[in-house]
N, C-alpha and C positions, 0 to 999 in steps of 0.2 A: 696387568696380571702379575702374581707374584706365587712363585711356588717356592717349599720349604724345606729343608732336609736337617730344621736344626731336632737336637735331642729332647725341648720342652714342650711336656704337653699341650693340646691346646684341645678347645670344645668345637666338635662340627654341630652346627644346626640340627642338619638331616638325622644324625645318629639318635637313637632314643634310649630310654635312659636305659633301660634291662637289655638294650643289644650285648653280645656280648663280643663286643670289639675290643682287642685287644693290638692294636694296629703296632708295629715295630718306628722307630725313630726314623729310618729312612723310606717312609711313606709319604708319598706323593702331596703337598694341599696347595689350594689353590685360593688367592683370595680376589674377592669382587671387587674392582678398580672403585667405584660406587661408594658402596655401605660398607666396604672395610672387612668382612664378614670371611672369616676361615672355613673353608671347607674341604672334606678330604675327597684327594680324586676319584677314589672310589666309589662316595658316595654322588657326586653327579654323572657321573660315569665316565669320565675322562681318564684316560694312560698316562703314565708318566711321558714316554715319547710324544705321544697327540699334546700333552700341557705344553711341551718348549715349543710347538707354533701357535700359542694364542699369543697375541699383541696384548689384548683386553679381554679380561674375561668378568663378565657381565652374570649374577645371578638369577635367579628362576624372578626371584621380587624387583629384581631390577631391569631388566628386561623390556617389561613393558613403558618404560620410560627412557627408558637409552639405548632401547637395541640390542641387538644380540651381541655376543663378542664378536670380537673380529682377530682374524687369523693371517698369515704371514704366507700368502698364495693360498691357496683355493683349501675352502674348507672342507675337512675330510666328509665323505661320505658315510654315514651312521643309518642301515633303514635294513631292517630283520635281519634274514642270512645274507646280504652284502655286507662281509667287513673286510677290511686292511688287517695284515698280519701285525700285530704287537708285540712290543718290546717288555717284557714280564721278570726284566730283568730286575726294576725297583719296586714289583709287590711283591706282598707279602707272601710266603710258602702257607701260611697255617691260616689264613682266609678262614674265619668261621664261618658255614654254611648255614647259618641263621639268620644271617644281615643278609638284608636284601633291598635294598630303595626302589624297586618293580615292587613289591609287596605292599608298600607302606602306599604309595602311589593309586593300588587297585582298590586296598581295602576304604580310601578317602572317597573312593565315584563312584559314583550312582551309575548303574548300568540298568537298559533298560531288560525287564523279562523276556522270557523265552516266549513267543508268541510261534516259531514255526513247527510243522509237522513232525507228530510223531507218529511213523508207521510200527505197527505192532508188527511185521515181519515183510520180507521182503518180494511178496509175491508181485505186488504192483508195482513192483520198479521194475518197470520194461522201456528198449529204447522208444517206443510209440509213446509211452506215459512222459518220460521226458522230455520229449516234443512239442507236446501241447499243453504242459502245464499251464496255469494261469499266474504264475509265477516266476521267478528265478531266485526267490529264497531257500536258504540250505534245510535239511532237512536230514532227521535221524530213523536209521531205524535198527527197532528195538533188539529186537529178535535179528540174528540172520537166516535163519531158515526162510527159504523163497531165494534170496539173492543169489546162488549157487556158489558162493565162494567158499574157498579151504583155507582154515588157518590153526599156528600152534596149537597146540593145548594150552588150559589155563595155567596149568605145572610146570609148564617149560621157565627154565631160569637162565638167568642172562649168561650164566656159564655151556650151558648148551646150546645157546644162539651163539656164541664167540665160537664155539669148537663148529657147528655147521658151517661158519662163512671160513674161521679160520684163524687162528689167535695172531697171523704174524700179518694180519690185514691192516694198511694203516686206515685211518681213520679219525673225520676231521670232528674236534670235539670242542663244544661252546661254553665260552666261560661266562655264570650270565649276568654275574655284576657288574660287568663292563662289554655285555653281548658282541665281544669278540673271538674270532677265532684260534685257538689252540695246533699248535703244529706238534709233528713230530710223534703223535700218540697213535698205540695200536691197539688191535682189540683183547688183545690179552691184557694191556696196562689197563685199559676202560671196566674191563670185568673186575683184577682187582679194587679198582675206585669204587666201583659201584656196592662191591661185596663187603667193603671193609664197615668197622662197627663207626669209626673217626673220619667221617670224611673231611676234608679242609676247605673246601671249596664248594660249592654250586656249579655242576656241570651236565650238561645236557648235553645228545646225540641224538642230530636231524634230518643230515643230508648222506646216511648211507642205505646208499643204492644197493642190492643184493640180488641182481639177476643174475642167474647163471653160476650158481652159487646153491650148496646142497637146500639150504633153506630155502632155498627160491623152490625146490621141487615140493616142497610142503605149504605151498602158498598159491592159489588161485583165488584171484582178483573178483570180484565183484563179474557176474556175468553180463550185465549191460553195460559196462566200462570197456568190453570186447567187445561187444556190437556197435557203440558210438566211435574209439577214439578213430581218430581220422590218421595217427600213424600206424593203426592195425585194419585199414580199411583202406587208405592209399599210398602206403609206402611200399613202393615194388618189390616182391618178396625177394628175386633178387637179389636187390642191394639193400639187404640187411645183414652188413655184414660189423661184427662183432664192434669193430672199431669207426665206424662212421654211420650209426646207426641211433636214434636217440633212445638211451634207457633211463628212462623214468618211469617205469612200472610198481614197481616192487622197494619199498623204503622202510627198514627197520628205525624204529626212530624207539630210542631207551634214555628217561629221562628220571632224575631223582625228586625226590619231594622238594617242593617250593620253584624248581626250575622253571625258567619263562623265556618264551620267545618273544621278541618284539614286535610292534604294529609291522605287516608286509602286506607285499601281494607276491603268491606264488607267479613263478618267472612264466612269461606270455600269457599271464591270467589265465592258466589251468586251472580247470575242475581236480578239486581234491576228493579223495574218499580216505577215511581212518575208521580204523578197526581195534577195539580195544581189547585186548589178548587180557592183559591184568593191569587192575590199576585204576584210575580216570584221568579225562584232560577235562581243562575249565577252559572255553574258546570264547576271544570279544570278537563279535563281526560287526561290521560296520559297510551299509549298502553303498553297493559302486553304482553312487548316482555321480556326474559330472559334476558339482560341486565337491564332492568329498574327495573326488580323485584331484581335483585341483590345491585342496585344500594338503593330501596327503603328498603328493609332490613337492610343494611349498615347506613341510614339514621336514623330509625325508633329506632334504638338502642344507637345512638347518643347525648350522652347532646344535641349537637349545634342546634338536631330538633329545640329547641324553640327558635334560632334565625336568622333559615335559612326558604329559601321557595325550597320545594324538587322540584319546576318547573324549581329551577335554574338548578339542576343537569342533564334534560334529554335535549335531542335535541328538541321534540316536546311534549308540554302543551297545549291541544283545549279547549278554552275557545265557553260555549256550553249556549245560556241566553233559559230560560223554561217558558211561559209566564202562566196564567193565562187561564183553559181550553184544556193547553198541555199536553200530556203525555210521559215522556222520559223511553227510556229502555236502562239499561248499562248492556252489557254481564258481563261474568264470567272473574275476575281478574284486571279489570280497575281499576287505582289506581284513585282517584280524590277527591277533595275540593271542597267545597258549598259555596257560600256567596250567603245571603238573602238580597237582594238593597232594598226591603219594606215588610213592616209585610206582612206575609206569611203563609197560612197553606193548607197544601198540608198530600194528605195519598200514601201510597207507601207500598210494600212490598218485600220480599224477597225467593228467589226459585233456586231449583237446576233441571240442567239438565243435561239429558244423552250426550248430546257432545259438556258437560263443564266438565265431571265428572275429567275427567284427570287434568283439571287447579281446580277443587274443591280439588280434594286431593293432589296437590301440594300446595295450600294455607295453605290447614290444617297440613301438614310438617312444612311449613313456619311459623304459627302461635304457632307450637310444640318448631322449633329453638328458637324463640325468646320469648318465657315464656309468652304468651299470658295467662291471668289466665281463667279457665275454662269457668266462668258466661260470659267468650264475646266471647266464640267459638260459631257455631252451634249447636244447643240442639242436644245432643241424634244422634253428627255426626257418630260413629263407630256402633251402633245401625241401623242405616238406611245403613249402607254398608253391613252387616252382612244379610239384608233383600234382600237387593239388590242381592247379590249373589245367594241368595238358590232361589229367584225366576227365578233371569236368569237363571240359570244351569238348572235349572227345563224345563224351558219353551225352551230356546238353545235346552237341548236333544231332543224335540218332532217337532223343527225345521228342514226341510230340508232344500240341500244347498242352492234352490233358493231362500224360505224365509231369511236365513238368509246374501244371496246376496245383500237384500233392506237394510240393515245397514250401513249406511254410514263410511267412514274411523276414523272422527273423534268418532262415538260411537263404534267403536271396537276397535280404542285405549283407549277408556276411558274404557271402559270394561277389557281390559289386565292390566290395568295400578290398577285399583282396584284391581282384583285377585294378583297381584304382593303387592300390598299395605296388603291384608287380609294376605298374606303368610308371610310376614314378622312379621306380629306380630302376627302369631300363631307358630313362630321360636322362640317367645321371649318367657322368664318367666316372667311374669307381678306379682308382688307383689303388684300391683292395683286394687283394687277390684273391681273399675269401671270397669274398663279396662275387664277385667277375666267377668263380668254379662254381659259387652255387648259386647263380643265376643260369648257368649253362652256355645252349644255343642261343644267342639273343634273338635271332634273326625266326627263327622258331616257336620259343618263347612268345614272342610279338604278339603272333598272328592268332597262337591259345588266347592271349589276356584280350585282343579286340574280338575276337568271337563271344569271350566271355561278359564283356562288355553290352555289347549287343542282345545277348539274350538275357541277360539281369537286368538291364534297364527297360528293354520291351514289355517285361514281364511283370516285373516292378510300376510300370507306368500305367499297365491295363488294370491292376488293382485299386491305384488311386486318382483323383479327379489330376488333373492336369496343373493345378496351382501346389494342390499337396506334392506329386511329383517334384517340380519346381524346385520347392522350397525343400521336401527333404534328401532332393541330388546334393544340393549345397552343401547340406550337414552332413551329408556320407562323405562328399570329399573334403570337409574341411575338419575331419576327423572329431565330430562328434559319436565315440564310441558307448559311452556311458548309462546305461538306465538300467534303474529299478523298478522292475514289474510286480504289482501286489497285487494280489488276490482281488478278481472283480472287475478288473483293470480292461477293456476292450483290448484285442491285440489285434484288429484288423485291418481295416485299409489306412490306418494314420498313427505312424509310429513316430514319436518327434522324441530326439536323446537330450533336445537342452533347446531355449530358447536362446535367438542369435545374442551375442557378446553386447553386451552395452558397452557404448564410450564414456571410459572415465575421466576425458579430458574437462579438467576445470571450467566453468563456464560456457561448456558448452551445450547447449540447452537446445539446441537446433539437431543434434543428432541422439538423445539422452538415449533413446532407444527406436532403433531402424521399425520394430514391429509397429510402434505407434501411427508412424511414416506411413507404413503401408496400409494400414488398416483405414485411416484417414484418406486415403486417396481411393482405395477401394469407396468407400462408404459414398463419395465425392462422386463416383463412375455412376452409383445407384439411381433406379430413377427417384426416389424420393423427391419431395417438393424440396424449392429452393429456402434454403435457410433452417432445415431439419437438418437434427443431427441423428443420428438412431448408435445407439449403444447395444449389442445385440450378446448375451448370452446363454447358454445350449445351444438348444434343437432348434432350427430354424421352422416355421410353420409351413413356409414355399421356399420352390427351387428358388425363387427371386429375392429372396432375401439377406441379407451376408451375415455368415454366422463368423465371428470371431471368436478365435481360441484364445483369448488374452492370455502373454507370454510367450507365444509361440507367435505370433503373426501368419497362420497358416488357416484357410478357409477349412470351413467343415468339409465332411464327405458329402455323394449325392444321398444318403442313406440317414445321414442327421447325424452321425454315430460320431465320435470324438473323445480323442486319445490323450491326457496329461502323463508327463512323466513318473508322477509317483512320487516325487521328490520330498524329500522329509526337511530341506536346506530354506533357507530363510530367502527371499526371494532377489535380495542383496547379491547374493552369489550366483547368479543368472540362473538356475532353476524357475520349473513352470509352478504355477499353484498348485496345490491339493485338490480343488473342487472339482470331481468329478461327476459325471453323468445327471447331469445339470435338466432339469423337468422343463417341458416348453417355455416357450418365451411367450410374454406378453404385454401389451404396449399399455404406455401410461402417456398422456400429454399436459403438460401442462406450458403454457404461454407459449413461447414463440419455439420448443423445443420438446423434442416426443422421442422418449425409452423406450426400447425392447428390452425387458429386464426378464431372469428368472423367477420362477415361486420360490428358488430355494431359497435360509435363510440370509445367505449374502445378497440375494437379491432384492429381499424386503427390506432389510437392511440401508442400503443404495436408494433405494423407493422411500424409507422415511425420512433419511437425510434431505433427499432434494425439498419433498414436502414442508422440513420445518423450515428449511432455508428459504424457500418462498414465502409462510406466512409468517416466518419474522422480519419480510424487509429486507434481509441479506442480499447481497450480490450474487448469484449465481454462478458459478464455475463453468469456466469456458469447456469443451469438450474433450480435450489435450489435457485438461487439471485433471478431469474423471479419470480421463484413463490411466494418468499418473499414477493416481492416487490408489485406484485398482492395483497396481502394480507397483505400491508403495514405493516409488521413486520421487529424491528429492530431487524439485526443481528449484 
């Protein structure tokens, strides 16, 4: 890596020819160890400070042949609102607010359509309707009449939101060509930036909070956002005291044309809601299926974040536009980027729910792996779990079976998947004092998470046969939080967030995939005659029959009914297939071997393969190839 501070011009790739970059001599550039190739740090979005720890600095086209750079101790963390404070000492003051490499980046990729709901107003958003949707796609609605909520007038201007909260309020403001944070700014400086005819810069305002605050009294929230969040529902009114209490309600967020936030997940996978006062946002979402959260993690820890767009890396990116008087709601774990197309100020908050709880405390793992520092977690997250618990157990024990029958699947997984979470870190010794204050009584504590236990898994068990039990205890404790529910999708007794992990170990072809394993030995158990193989997918026609979920290695229910993730990810990244709801099975024999196959087209499909293979003389494929091959894994 080599950066530059001499006075002669030179050409960056990225820059296009009518930007109007007018960069000063002691501007940052950087060149690619590689192909030699100058580039300014601005335009891949590197700092001047962040450039003196690259060792090697490796470009976007180099990359995929050499690696990414490499850095001199731990490479910084780059992933939406987590940033490190910068040194703004070596840019430029007069930044033309025209250049943007997030622009250049969005308008190159294909995004897929808006495919989710549009509600004309908001009388069906109730916490019942939320509950049982057949989905957990976001969804807008048009109108707010029905929602009960209060907001600005459309007239209100950013000088009279500064005077409500307060002009000498600081307030932390994004700078978004290097989507780093700005210190030191108030709301009186942010009003003149915004108001001025010259701005020099691209700067966005996302993360202020405004409870409690005159503007907050001219703001009520969306009225199912009170009856779901679980900190307006089990946090002891008590101890809701000013300073150790989580506020994240109420978020004025005012942003200029072109401004963009980068690929995130809001902190413990809150449910967002935005409200557009004036203005529009353009939002990319991208579903928290367990492949994409893998993928987005792997990214998010990345040098190359700042020169890649993480919508290259998934199958599907929905490009979602939020006009002016809309209200959008993104569930729990939605990865997704903002661009603002024209000044913009919209209020929005943040909320947790009971059957998100299990993708909320799988983010908050996620946000532990990857060294998220505290001040951008959820306030006072292990505190609200700690409440949560002794309230359930409490309220569970005085529960009979039939109240506790109206629990839907996904709030008794999130309920196991917390007690599983609190039990683990009262296994641990915490030399952290946070940590040890808001865990509490342990001794107390305890005895909530094994009650809780007990009756999530009792409960949980009498829904599904005993093998699906089995197999998806495993995936609740071994933190598969992740799935994409689509429309159509069964949510009953067989909920699976990921098929188990395949071994990538070279050569190793005896464990390629555990589900094969099992299904083979099941099938083995069957009585079928000796030397039959049977392949079996859907609906099984008898209890005696073994329906395989291929991907999943988990038997059907006693009902036939059978559950895929949804997953949109290619089947490489441990995702289950797409096929769903698969039409009876029925047998085919031919020589010494005899299918249960589907009518659907994959299974005719399978049905002519084997056919030609027989009557051209071909060798037939042992029973372990088919399944493979179903599972397009290389052996």
């Amino acid at each position: 890596m080599s950066d530059s501070l001499s006075d002669d011009p030179q050409e960056c790739p990225l820059c296009v020819e009518d930007a109007p970059v007018d960069l000063p001599a002691y501007e940052t550039w950087l060149q690619c160890d590689v192909c030699e190739e100058w580039y300014h740090g601005v335009c891949v979005g590197i700092s001047a400070s962040e450039s003196k720890r690259i060792d090697k600095f490796h470009c976007k086209g180099c990359v995929g042949k050499h690696g990414p750079s490499s850095y001199s101790g731990p490479a910084p963390r780059r992933s939406g609102r987590q940033h490190s404070h910068v040194d703004y000492n070596m840019l430029n003051e007069g930044q033309p607010a025209t250049f943007n490499q997030y622009m250049l980046r969005l308008e190159a990729h294909e995004f897929a359509e808006d495919e989710f709901d549009h509600l004309e107003d908001g009388h069906r958003v109730t916490a019942e309707w939320l509950r049982n949707r057949d989905s957990n796609d976001p969804f807008v609605v048009e109108d707010s009449q029905g929602l009960g909520l209060t907001m600005p007038g459309s007239s209100t201007t950013i000088s009279e939101v500064v005077e409500l909260i307060g002009r000498d309020t600081a307030v932390s403001v994004m700078d978004v060509l290097t989507q780093e944070e700005l210190k030191g700014w108030t709301l009186g400086d942010w009003a003149a930036y915004f108001e001025a005819s010259d701005r020099k810069r691209v700067l966005n305002v996302i993360s202020l909070e405004v409870s409690g605050t005159a503007l907050d009294e001219r703001v009520r929230r969306p009225r199912v956002v009170d009856e779901v969040d679980l900190v307006e529902r089990y946090w002891p009114v008590a101890k809701r005291k000013a300073d150790r209490y989580p506020r994240v309600k109420t978020y004025c967020l005012m942003g200029v044309q072109n401004a963009y936030t980068d690929f995130h997940v809001d902190f413990s996978a809150t449910w967002v809601y935005y409200h557009i006062v004036w203005g529009a946002k353009v939002f990319y979402l991208v579903p928290p299926t367990a492949s994409n959260m893998r993928k987005f993690e792997s990214w998010s820890r990345s040098p190359e974040q700042a020169v890649s767009l993480f919508a290259e890396n998934v199958r599907q990116c929905f490009e979602v536009r939020v006009e002016a008087g809309n209200t959008l709601f993104i569930p729990a774990g939605w990865i997704h980027a903002v661009l603002t197309p024209v000044d913009t100020l919209a209020i929005g908050g943040n909320f947790l729910v009971m059957q998100s709880l299990n993708t909320h405390i799988g983010v908050y793992k996620l946000e532990a792996r990857t060294g998220v520092p505290q001040r951008y977690r959820f306030p006072f997250f292990l505190k609200l779990c700690r409440y949560l618990a002794e309230l359930l157990a409490r309220k569970w024990s005085k529960e009979d079976a039939r109240a506790r029958g109206r629990w839907t699947m996904a709030e008794l997984e999130g309920v196991f998947v917390l007690a599983v979470f609190l039990a683990g870190l009262l296994a641990e010794n915490h030399s952290d004092n946070a940590t040890s204050k808001a865990l509490g009584d342990r001794a107390a504590l305890q005895a909530h998470v094994d009650r809780l236990l007990e009756l999530a898994s009792t409960e949980l068990s009498l829904r599904m046969t005993s093998a699906e039990w089995v197999n998806r205890e495993q995936q609740l404790r071994e933190g598969c939080h992740f799935r994409w529910i689509r429309p159509g999708m069964p949510q009953g007794s067989l909920l699976l967030a990921a098929r188990p992990r395949r071994s990538r170990a070279a050569g190793d072809n005896t464990v390629t995939d555990k589900a094969i394993g099992r299904i083979r030995r099941k099938t083995a158990e069957r009585t079928a005659p000796q030397g039959l193989t049977r392949l079996v997918r859907g609906r099984p026609k008898t209890n005696g029959e073994l329906s395989a979920v291929l991907g999943t290695g988990a038997a059907a229910s006693d009902n036939g009914s059978s559950s895929s993730d949804g997953s949109d990810e290619d089947d490489d990244d441990g995702e289950t297939d797409d096929d769903e709801n698969s039409s009876d099975a029925s047998d085919t024999s031919s020589g010494s071997e005899r299918f249960v196959v589907s009518d659907s087209e994959d299974g005719r499909g399978l049905l002519s393969r084997k056919r030609r293979s027989i009557s051209t003389g071909s060798r037939p494929k042992n029973a372990r190839q088919r399944i493979a091959e179903r599972l397009k894994i290389k052996l």
